[in-house]
C-alpha positions as CSV (number, residue, x, y, z in Angstrom):
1,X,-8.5,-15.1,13.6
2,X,-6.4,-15.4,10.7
3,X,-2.3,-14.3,10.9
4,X,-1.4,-11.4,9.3
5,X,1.8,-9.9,7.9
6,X,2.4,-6.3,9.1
7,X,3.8,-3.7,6.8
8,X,5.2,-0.2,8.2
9,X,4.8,2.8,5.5
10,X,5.7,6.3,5.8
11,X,2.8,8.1,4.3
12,X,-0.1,7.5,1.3
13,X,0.3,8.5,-2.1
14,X,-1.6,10.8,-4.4
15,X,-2.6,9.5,-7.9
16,X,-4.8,10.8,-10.4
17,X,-7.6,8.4,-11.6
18,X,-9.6,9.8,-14.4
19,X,-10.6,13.6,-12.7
20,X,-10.5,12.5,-9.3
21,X,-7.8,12.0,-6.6
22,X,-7.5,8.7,-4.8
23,X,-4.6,8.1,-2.0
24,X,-2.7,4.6,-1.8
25,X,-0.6,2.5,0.0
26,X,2.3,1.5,-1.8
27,X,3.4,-2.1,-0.7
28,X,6.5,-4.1,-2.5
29,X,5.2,-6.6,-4.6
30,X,7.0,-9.6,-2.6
31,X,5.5,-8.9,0.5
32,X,2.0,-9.1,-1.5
33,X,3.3,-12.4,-2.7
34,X,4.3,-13.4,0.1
35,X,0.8,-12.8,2.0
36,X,-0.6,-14.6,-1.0
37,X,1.3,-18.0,-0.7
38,X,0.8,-17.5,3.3
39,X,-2.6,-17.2,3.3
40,X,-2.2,-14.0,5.0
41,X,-3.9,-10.7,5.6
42,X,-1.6,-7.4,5.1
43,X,-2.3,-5.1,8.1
44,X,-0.6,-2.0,6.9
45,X,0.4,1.4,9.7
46,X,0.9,4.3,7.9
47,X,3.3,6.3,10.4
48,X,2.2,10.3,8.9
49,X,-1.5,9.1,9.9
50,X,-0.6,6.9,13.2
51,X,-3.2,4.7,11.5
52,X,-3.6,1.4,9.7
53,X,-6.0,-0.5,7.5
54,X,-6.0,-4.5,7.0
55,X,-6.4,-6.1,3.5
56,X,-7.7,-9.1,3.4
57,X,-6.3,-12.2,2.2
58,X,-9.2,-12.4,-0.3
59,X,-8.8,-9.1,-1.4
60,X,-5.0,-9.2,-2.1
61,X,-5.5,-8.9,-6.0
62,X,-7.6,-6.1,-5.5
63,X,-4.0,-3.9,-5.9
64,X,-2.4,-2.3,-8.7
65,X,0.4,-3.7,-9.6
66,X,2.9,-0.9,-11.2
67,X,5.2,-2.1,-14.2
68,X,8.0,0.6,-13.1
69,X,11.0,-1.4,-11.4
70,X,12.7,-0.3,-8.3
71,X,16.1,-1.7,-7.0
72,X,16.8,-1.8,-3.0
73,X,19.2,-0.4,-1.9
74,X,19.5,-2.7,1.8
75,X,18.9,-6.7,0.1
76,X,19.6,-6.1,-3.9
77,X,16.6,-7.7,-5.3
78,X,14.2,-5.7,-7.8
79,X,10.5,-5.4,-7.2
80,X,7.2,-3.9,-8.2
81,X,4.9,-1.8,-6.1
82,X,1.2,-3.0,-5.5
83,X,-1.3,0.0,-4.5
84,X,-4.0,-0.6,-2.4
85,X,-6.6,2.6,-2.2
86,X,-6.5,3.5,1.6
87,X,-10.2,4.6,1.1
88,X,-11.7,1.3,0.6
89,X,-10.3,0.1,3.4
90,X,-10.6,3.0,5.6
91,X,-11.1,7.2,5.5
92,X,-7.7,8.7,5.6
93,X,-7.9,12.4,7.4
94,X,-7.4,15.0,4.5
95,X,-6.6,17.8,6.6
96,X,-3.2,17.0,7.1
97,X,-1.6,17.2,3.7
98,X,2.1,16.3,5.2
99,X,0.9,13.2,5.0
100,X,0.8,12.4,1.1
101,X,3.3,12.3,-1.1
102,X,2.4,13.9,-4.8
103,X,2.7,10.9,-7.2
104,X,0.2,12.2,-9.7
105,X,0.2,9.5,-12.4
């Protein structure tokens, strides 16, 4: 079994693609990068939905990488998020809607 790196996210995001809704993970880009020079799969938990999905290593460049830059606030370095649709790696349960967060793009 391959290593993995293990990302902790809050809850999935809503976007808008063409007329229908998709929901994503939203992973910094360095920890994608990372993974990728590792040779790593991304396990990511998504804490609203006590659930998780695994990317695989091979599948890494499947995300969408967003041009907007974001600034952190704990290590000072700029990054990038990379969305990963939660769907195609696993059925997120709709009927909890505190679980989103409304990023219609």
């Amino acid at each position: 079994m391959r290593k993995s790196i293990k990302i902790k996210i809050e809850r999935l995001f809503i976007k808008k693609v063409g007329d229908k809704v998709k929901f994503y993970a939203s992973i910094r880009d360095y920890l994608v990068e990372k993974a990728k020079k590792e040779k790593k799969d991304l396990v990511i938990f998504c804490e609203k939905l006590n659930d998780s999905i695994l990317v695989p290593y091979e599948k890494l460049g499947e995300g969408i990488k967003n041009e907007q830059k974001f600034y952190s606030k704990i290590d000072n370095r700029t990054y990038s998020l990379v969305d990963y649709e939660w769907k195609r790696y696993k059925n997120p349960n709709l009927d909890k809607p505190e679980i989103f967060s409304q990023l219609i793009l």
